[in-house]
N, C-alpha and C positions, 0 to 999 in steps of 0.2 A: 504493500500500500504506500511506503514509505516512497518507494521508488517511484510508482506510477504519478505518486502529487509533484514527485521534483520533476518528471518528464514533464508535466503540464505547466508547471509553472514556466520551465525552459523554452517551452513552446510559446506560449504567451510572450516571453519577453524577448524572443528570438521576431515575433508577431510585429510587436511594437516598434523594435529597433530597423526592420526593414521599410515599415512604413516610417518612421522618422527620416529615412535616408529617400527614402522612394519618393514623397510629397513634393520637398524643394524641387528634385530632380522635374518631376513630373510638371509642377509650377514655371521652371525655368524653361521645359521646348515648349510649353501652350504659350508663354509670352513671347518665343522667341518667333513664333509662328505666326504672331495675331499681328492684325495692325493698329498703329495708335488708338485711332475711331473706336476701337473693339473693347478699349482698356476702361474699365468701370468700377466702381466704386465699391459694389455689392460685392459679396462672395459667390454666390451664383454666377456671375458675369464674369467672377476673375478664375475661376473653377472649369469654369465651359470650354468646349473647342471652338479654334477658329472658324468662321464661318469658309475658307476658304484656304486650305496649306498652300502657304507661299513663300519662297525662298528669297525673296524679295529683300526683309532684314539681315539676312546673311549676307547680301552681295553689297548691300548701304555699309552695314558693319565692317565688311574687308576695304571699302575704300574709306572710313575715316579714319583705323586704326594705321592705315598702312601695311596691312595683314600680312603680306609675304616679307615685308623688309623686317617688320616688328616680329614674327615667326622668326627669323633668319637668326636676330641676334637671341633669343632666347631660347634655340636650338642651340647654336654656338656655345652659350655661357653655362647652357647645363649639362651637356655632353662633354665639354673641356674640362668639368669639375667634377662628374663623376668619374671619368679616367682617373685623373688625378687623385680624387678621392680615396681608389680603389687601390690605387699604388702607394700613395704614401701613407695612409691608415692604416693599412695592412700591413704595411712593414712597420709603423712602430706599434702597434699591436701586438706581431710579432717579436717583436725586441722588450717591448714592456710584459707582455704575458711571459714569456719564457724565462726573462730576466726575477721576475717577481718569484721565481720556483729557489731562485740561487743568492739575489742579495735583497736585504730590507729596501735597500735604499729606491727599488726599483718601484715599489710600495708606494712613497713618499709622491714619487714621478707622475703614477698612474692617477692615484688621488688627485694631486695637481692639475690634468690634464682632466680629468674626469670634472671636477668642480666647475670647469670655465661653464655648464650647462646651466648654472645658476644662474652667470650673470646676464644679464638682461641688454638686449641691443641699446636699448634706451641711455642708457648712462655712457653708451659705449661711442655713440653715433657722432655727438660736436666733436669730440678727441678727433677719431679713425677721418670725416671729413674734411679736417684741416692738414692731418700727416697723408691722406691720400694726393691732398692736393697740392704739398708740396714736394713730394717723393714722384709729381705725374704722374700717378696712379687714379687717377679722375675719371678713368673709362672703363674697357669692359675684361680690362686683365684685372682693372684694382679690385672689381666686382670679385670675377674669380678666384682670386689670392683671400680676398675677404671670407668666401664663402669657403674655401679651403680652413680655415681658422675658424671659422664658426661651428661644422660640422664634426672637427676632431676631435671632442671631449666622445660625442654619441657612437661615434665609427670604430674609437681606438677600446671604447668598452664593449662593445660586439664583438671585438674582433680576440680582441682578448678573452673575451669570455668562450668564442666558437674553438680557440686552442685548446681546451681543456677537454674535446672531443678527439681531438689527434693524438695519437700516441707517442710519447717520445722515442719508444723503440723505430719508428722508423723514422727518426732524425739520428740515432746513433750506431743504424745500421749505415746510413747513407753515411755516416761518418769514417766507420769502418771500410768502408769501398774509394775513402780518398777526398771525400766529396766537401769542399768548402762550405761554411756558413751560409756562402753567397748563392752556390750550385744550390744547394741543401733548400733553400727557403723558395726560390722559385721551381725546384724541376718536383719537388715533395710537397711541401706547405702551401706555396699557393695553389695551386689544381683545389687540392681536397677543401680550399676554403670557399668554392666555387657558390653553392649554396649562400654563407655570410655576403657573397661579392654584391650577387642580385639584391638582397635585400639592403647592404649599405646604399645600392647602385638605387633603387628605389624608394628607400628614404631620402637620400638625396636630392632625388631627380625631383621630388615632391615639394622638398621643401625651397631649393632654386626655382622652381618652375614658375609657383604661385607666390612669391616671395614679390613684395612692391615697394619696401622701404629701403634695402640698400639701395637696389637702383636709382631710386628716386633722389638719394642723398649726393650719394657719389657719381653717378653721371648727369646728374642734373647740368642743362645747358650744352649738354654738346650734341645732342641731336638723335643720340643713340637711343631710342625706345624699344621695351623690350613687351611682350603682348600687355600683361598686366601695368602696364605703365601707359600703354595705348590706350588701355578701355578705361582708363580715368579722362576721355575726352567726352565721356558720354554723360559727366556728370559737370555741372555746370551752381552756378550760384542760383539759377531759378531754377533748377529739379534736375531730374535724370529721364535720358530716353531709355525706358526700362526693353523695349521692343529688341534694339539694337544692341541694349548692352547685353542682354540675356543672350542673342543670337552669337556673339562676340565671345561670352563667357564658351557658350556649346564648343567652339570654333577651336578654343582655347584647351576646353575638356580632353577633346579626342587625341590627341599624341600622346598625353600621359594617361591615358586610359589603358589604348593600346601598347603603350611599355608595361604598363602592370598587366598585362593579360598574359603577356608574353615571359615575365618573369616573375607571374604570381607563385606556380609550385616550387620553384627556390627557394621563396619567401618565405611560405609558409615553414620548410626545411630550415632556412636560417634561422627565422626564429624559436621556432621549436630545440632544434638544438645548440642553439651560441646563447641570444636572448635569456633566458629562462634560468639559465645553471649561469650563465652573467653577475 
């Protein structure tokens, strides 16, 4: 009995939780669909289908945003940093998880490194805009160098936590065969971290993707817009064109939709086993 009340109740909240996510969704293609005229005040009106599907706010929406150029760089700046992401987290991941087996001190590092998750952009942002803009870093590397430093407290404690699934015997067999630290970590240790990869590669790509305030700080004025920086055109001091922004957002959805589809069962893999014993 015990059992079948916890199935019900998991069912109910399993219930709730995809209509919570399903609604906005749902809310967001009916306005991306409808025309102005269409938009009303009741919930009834703002509930109902268009009277007519028309792709008309999609095609308005790519020429305000500048779709393909503002696509262009925030492909660029989120593919460049989860490369990057993936290589230099992982290796000091690697060197702080393996490290922490053999000196205290290693301990002290990871903590270190692990805390920066506390601090908050906000306190961070006058600082980091005045040293980007003196160092030239004002554009879409400082962005990436930035978000490199943002995401390695989260990446290097996944990553370090997914080591604890590897065995060391096969890092001191590979020892035994001749094999350098160096060999040792890429031709053994990374393959098998492949799992952690996708899901660093996916938190990442998530949080660059929809990410609107470095941009906005540190490339401010040089022309570089990135989508989310785009569809702040649609909001203005007298309201917002909800029509086109939602159409815009859609537009926006679908590449990281499509990345997570495509590296959802890593994911789940990753964090099941790095995450969790983390």
């Amino acid at each position: 009995m015990k059992k079948q009340k916890s199935n019900w109740v998991l069912t109910i909240v399993l219930i709730l939780g995809t209509l919570t996510v399903f609604f906005p969704l749902y809310m967001a293609v009916i306005i991306a669909f409808k025309k102005p005229s269409e938009m009303t005040n009741d919930v009834a009106g703002a509930l109902s289908f268009p009277s007519k599907w028309s792709f008309s706010n999609f095609t308005e929406a790519m020429k305000v945003t500048d779709f393909w150029h503002s696509l262009g760089n925030s492909l660029l700046i989120t593919i460049v940093t989860i490369v990057l992401a993936i290589l230099i987290h992982s290796i000091a991941g690697y060197v702080i998880g393996r490290g922490m087996a053999r000196k205290k001190s290693f301990r002290f590092i990871y903590l270190y490194i692990v805390s920066g998750m506390f601090v908050p952009f906000s306190i961070l942002m006058m600082p980091l805009v005045k040293q980007t803009a003196q160092m030239g870093l004002g554009n879409r590397a400082g962005v990436i160098i930035l978000y490199l430093v943002f995401y390695m407290p989260m990446n290097v404690l996944l990553y370090s936590g997914y080591l604890k699934n590897i065995p060391m015997a096969l890092e001191e067999a590979a020892d035994i065969d001749g094999a350098s630290t160096w060999t040792t970590y890429w031709r053994v240790v990374f393959p098998m971290m492949k799992p952690m990869h996708a899901t660093v590669a996916i938190l990442t790509a998530l949080g660059t993707w929809n990410d609107v305030m470095t941009p906005l700080v540190i490339m401010s004025g040089t022309g570089q817009n990135t989508l989310p920086l785009a569809q702040l055109n649609f909001q203005t001091q007298f309201g917002t064109n909800y029509n086109l922004a939602f159409a815009s957002y859609i537009l926006a959805l679908i590449p990281i939709l499509i990345f997570y589809i495509i590296c959802q069962k890593q994911i789940l893999n990753g964090v099941a086993n790095g995450a969790i014993k983390g």
